[in-house]
C-alpha positions in Angstrom: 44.0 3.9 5.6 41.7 6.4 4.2 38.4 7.4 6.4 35.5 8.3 4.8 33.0 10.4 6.9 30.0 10.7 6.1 29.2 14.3 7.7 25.6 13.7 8.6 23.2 11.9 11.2 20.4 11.7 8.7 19.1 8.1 7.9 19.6 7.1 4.3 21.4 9.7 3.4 22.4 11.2 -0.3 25.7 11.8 1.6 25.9 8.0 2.1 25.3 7.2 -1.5 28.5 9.2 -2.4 30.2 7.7 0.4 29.9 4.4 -1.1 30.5 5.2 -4.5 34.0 6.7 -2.9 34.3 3.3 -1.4 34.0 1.6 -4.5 36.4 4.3 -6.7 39.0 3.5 -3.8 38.6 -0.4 -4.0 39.0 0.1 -7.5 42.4 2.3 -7.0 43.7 -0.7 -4.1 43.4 1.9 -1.2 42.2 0.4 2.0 39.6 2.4 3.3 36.6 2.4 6.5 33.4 4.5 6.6 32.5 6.3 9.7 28.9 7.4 9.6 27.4 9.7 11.6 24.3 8.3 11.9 26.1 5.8 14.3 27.2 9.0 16.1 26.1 7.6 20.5 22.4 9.2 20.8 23.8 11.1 23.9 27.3 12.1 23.0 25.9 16.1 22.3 25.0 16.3 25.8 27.6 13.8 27.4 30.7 14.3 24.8 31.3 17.7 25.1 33.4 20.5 26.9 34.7 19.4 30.4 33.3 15.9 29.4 35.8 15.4 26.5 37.6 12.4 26.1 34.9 10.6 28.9 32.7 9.2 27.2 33.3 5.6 26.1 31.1 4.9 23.8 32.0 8.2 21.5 35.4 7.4 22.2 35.0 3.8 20.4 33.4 5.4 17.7 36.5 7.5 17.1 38.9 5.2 17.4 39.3 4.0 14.2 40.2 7.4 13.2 43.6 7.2 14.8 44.4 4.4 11.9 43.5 6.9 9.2 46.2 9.4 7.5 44.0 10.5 5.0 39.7 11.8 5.1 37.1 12.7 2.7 34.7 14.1 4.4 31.2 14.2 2.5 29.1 17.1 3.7 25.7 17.9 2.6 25.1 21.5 2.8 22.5 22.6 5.7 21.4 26.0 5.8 24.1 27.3 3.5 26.8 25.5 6.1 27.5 21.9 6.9 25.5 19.7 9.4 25.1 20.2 13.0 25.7 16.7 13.6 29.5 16.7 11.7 30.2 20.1 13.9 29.7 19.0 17.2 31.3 15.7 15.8 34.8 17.7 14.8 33.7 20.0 17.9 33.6 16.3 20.3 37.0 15.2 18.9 40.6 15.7 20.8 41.6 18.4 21.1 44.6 19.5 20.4 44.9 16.2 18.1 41.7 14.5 16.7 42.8 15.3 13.0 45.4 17.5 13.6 48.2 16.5 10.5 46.0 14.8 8.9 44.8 15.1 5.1 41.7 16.0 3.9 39.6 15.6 0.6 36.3 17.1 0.7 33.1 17.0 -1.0 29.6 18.5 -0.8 26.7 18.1 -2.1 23.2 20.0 -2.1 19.9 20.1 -4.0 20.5 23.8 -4.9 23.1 25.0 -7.8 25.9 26.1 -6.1 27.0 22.9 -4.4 27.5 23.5 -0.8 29.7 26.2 -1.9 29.6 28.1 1.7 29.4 24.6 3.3 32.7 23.8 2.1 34.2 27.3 2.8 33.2 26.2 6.4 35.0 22.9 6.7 37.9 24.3 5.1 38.0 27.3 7.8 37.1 24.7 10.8 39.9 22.4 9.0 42.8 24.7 8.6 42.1 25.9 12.4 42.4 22.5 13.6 46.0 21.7 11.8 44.6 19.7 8.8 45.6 20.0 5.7 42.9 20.1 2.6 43.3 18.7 -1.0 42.9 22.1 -3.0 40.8 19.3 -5.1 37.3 20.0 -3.6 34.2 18.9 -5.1 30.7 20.1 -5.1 27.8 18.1 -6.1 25.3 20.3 -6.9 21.2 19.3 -7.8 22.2 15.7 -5.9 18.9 14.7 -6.4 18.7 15.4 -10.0 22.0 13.1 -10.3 20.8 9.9 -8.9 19.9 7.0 -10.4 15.7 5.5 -9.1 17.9 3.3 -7.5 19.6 5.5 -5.5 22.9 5.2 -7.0 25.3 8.3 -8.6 24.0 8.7 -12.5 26.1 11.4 -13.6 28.8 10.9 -15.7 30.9 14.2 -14.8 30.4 13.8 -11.4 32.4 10.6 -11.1 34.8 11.9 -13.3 35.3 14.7 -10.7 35.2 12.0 -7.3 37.3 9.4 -9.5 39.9 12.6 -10.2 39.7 13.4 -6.6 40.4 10.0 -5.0 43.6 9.5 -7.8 45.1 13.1 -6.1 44.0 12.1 -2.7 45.7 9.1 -3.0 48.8 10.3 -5.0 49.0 13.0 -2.2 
């Protein structure tokens, strides 16, 4: 089983879009897959989640549980102030720990309006990644001028960027 996290809060999110064209690359490849989105993240699990409240909270902790199915992540991260999302943060900052997504594997993906891609935001993860004992596809991509590459109606229009998440999911997968 394959999670696919989308790594913001934001409502109707670009990061979304590429989620679900993931979704439909792995359906296509026969890999069983769920979404996690943060955007269904518990309103108070910041507050209520963290530090000496970890592991206590029951509603965060259903919304993690499907993880423990999951071998495999991509994780798409739209890049926020040259870094990723708050949100995904305090989400990998909420998880077990150790354990959450220690041994697991990772693909990752960002995306951002300007031309570098979420370069830094995926220097980040893979820091925050490799700290917590997961292991990262050397594969990452980086979507950069997202908004350029969408179709009106909302869907991924660029040719070489599903070439690079279609190559991406094959290695995940073959991995």
């Amino acid at each position: 089983m394959i999670t696919l996290l989308v790594g913001t809060n934001r409502p109707q999110s670009r990061a979304r879009i590429v989620a679900n064209f993931y979704a439909t690359l792995l359906t296509e490849l026969g890999a069983a897959y769920q979404i996690m989105d943060l955007t269904e993240l518990p309103e108070d699990f910041l507050n209520v989640a963290l530090y000496h409240n970890a592991g206590r909270h029951d509603n965060f902790n259903a919304f993690i549980a499907p993880l423990n199915q999951s071998d495999k992540l991509v994780v798409i991260a739209p890049e926020y102030n040259c870094s990723i999302p708050g949100a995904l943060k305090s989400f990998i900052d909420a998880l077990p720990y150790p354990g959450g997504i220690r041994g697991k594997k990772a693909a990752l993906i960002s995306l951002s309006s300007g031309s570098m891609g979420g370069a830094l935001a995926l220097s980040h993860l893979t820091d925050i990644l490799f700290y917590l004992g997961t292991s990262v596809l050397p594969q990452r991509v980086r979507l950069p001028g997202i908004s350029q590459h969408l179709s009106a109606e909302g869907k991924l229009s660029s040719p070489l960027f599903e070439q690079l998440l279609r190559e991406q999911a094959e290695a995940l997968l073959a991995w």
